[in-house]
C-alpha positions in Angstrom: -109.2 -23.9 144.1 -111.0 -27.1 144.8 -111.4 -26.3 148.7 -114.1 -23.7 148.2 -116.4 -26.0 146.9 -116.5 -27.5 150.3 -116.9 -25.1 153.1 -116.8 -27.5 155.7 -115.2 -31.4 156.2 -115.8 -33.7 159.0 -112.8 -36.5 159.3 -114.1 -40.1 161.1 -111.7 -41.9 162.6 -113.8 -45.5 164.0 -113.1 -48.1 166.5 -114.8 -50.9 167.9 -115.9 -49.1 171.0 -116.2 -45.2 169.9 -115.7 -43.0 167.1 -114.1 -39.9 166.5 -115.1 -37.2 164.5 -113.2 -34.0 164.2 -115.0 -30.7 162.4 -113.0 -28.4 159.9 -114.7 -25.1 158.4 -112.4 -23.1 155.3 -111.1 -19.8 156.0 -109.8 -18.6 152.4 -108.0 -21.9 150.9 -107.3 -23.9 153.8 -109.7 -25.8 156.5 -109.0 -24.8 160.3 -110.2 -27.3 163.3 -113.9 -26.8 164.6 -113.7 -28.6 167.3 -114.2 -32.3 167.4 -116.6 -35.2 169.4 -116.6 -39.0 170.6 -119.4 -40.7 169.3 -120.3 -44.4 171.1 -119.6 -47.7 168.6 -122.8 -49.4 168.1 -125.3 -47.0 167.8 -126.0 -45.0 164.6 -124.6 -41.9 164.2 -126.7 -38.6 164.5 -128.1 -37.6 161.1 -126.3 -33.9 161.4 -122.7 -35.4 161.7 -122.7 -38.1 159.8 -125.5 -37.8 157.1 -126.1 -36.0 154.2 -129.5 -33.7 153.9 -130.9 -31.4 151.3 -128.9 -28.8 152.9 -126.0 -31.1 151.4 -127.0 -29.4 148.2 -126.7 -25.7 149.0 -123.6 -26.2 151.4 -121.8 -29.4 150.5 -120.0 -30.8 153.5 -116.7 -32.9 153.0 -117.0 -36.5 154.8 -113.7 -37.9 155.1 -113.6 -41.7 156.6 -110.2 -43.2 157.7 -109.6 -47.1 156.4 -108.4 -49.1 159.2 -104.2 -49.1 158.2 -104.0 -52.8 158.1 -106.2 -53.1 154.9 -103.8 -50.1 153.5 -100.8 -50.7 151.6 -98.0 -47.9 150.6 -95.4 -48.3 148.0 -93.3 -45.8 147.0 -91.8 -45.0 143.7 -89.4 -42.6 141.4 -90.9 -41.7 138.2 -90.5 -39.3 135.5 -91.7 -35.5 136.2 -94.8 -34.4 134.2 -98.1 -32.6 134.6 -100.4 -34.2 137.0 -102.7 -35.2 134.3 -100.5 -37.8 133.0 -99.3 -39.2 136.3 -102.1 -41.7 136.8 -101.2 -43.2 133.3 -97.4 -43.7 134.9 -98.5 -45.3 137.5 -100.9 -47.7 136.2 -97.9 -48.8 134.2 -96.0 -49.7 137.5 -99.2 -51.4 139.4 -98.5 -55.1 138.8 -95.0 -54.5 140.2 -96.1 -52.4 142.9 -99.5 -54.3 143.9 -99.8 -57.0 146.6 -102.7 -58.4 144.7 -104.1 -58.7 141.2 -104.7 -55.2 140.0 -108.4 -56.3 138.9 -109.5 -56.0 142.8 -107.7 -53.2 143.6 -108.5 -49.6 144.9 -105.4 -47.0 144.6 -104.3 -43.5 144.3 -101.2 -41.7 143.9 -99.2 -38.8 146.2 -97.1 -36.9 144.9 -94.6 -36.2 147.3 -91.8 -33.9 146.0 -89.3 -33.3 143.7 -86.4 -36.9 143.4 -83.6 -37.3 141.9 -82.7 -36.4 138.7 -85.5 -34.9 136.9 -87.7 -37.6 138.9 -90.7 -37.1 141.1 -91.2 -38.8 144.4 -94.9 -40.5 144.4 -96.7 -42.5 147.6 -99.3 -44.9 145.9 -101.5 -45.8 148.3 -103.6 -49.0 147.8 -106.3 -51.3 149.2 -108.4 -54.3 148.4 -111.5 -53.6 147.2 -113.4 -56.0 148.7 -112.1 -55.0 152.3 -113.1 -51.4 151.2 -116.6 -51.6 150.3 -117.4 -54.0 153.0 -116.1 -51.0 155.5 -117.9 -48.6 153.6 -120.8 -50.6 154.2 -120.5 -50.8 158.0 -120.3 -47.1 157.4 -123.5 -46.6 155.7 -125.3 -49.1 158.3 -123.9 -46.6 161.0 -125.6 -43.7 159.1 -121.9 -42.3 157.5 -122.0 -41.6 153.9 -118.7 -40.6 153.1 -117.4 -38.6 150.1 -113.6 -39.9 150.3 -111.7 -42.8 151.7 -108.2 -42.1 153.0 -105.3 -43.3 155.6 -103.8 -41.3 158.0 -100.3 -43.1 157.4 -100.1 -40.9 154.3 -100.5 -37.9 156.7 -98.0 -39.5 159.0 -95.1 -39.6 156.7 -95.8 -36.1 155.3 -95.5 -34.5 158.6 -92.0 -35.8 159.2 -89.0 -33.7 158.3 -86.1 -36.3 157.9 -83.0 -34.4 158.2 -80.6 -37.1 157.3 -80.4 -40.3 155.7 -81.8 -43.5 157.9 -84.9 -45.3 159.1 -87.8 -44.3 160.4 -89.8 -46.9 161.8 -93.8 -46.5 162.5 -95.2 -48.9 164.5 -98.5 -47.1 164.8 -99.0 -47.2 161.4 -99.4 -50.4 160.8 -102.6 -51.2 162.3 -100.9 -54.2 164.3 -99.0 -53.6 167.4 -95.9 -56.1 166.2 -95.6 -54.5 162.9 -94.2 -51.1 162.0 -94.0 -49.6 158.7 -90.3 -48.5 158.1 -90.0 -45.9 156.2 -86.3 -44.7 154.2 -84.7 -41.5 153.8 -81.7 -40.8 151.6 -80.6 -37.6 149.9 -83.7 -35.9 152.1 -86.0 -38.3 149.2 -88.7 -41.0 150.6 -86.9 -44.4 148.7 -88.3 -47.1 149.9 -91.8 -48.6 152.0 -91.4 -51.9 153.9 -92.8 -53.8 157.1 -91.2 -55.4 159.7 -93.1 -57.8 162.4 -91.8 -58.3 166.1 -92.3 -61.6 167.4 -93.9 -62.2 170.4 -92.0 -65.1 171.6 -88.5 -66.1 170.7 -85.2 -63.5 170.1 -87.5 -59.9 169.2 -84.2 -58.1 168.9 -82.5 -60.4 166.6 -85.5 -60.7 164.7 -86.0 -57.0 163.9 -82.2 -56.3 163.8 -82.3 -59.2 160.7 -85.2 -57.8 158.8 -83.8 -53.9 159.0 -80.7 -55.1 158.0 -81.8 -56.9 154.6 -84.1 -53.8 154.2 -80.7 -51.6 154.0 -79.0 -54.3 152.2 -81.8 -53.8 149.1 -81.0 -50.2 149.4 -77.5 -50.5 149.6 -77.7 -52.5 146.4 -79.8 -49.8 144.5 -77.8 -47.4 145.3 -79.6 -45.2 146.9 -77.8 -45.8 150.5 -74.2 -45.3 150.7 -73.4 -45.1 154.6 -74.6 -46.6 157.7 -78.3 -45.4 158.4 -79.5 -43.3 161.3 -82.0 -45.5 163.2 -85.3 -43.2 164.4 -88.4 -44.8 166.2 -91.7 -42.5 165.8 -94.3 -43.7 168.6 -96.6 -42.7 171.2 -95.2 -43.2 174.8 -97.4 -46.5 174.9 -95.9 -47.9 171.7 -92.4 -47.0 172.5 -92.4 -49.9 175.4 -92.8 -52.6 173.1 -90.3 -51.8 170.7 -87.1 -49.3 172.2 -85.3 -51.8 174.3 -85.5 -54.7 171.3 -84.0 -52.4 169.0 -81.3 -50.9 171.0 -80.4 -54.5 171.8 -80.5 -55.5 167.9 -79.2 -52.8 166.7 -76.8 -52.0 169.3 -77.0 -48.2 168.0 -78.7 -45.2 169.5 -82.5 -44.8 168.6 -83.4 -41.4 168.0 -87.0 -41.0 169.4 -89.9 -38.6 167.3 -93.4 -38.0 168.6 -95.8 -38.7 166.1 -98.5 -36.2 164.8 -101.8 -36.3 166.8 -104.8 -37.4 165.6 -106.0 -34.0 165.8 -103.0 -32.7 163.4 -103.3 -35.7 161.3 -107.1 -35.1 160.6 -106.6 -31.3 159.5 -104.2 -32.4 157.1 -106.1 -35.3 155.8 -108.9 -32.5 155.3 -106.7 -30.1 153.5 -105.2 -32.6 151.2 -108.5 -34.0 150.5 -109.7 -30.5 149.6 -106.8 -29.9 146.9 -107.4 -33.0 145.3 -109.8 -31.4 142.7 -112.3 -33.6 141.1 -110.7 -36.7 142.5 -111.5 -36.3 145.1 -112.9 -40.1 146.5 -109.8 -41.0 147.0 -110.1 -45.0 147.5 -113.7 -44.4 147.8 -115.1 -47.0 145.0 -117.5 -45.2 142.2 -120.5 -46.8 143.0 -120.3 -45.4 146.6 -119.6 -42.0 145.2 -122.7 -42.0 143.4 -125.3 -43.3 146.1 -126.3 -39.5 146.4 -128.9 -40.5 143.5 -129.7 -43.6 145.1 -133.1 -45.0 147.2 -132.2 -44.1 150.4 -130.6 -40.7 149.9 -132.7 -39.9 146.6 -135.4 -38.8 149.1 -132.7 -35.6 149.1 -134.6 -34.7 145.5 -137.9 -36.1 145.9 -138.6 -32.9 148.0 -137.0 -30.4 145.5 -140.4 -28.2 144.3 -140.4 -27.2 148.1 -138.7 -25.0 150.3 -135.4 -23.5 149.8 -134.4 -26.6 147.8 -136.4 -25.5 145.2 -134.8 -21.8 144.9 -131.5 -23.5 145.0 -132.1 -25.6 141.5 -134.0 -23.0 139.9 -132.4 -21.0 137.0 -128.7 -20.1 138.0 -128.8 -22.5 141.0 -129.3 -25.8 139.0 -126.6 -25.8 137.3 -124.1 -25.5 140.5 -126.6 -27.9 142.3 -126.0 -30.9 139.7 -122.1 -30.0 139.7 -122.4 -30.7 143.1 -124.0 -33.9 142.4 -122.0 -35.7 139.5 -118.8 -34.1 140.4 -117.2 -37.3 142.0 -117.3 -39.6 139.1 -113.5 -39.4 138.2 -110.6 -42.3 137.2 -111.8 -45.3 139.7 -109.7 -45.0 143.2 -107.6 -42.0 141.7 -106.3 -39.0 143.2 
């Protein structure tokens, strides 16, 4: 399995005013937690957490950086079952329709999620601008993080819920804005559709959001895919749920059926384990050039020392061969998974 070329991954989630960082070591085929640590905004980050050093070479260490979730966008769409080597070619057929922007400056991977309907598969593509992405990446790298793979924890988000009938589930914490949510629909226990909504801060909220959640079933109702009145589901932190409960129990005028979300602890060990049985794509959005900074001024210094030390043993005979796999094996399809 891919995981066991990476016996340990470190997720960063940053902020403005801190950073977190939570630690993952693989027992057999999965990561388990570590432990974790709040770094200060500001200030670079110690070598040993964030960095990459010769020891790189003889035990590779997954860094896994969150984008912020408002330069992420998520579609989902049905397509055709068939081996995973021939889904990016289905999806790159579908990326004009599906893209917010020109496909020529976009990032994107695809999820699959599950079996759909019909001899159909269920796939999250998950996309970003990038522009947006490399100029985060570059914060990153004047922090001191190099990262091997760019995600979202959204994607971990709508994984970990377990819809049991058919509805909405709206996400306000996913949308990296506190008047938007990301609404995710259920039907037939299959994801169908991806869409934001925006509460206004002045005016009628509850009309507002009752409006755009209506047109949202509407477009579903006119697919096909719902066929009876949806179950309404809100899926926020205590904080978030102030802002948004009472205007959708008065637009709605139906129960809301409140879900904790995941924690960012939970949503970090499965962003680690997903990342780890990506194979050899396993940048995620992270752009090509980025992956391939390990040979780079900066971070070449990491072989300029090789015909010393340990490092020298470990590309000798047998050992250079798994040390320059280590090396080149991130140069897959751009921004695929």
């Amino acid at each position: 399995m891919a995981a066991k070329k990476w016996p340990s991954c470190n997720v960063f989630h940053t902020g403005a005013e801190q950073h977190q960082v939570w630690h993952f070591d693989l027992k057999g085929k999965r990561f388990v937690p570590k432990g974790g640590q709040t770094l200060p905004a500001g200030r670079p980050m110690p070598p040993a957490v964030a960095g990459k050093t010769w020891q790189s070479l003889l035990q590779p260490r997954l860094n896994v950086a969150w984008l912020p979730s408002e330069e992420v966008f998520l579609r989902v769409v049905q397509l055709p079952q068939c081996p995973p080597t021939e889904l990016t070619a289905m999806v790159e057929l579908q990326l004009e329709k599906l893209s917010p922007m020109p496909v020529a400056q976009l990032l994107w991977n695809a999820i699959t999620l599950g079996e759909g309907a019909e001899g159909m598969q269920t796939v999250l593509v998950v996309m970003a601008e990038r522009a947006a992405a490399e100029a985060f990446l570059g914060r990153l790298e004047t922090a001191g993080l190099f990262t091997d793979r760019l995600d979202c924890p959204a994607v971990d988000q709508l994984m970990a819920l377990k819809p049991d009938t058919d509805g909405a589930w709206i996400l306000p914490d996913l949308s990296g804005a506190p008047d938007k949510a990301l609404v995710a629909w259920w039907s037939g226990g299959i994801l169908r559709s991806l869409g934001l909504i925006q509460r206004p801060a002045d005016g009628n909220a509850a009309g507002a959001l009752r409006d755009q959640l209506l047109q949202m079933a509407w477009a579903g109702e006119v697919e096909g895919w719902l066929t009876q009145s949806p179950r309404w589901h809100l899926v926020a932190g205590e904080e978030t749920q102030a802002g948004w409960l009472s205007a959708l129990k008065e637009g709605l005028g139906e129960e809301i059926v409140l879900i904790a979300p995941a924690s960012p602890e939970e949503l970090a060990l499965s962003c680690a384990n997903r990342a780890a049985q990506s194979g050899d794509m396993i940048r995620g959005l992270l752009p090509a050039d980025f992956a391939l900074r390990d040979l780079r001024p900066g971070r070449a210094g990491l072989l300029r020392g090789a015909g010393r030390g340990r490092l020298a043993a470990a590309i000798r005979g047998k050992g250079s061969g798994t040390a320059r796999a280590r090396l080149h094996q991130r140069t897959g399809p751009e921004g695929h998974l």
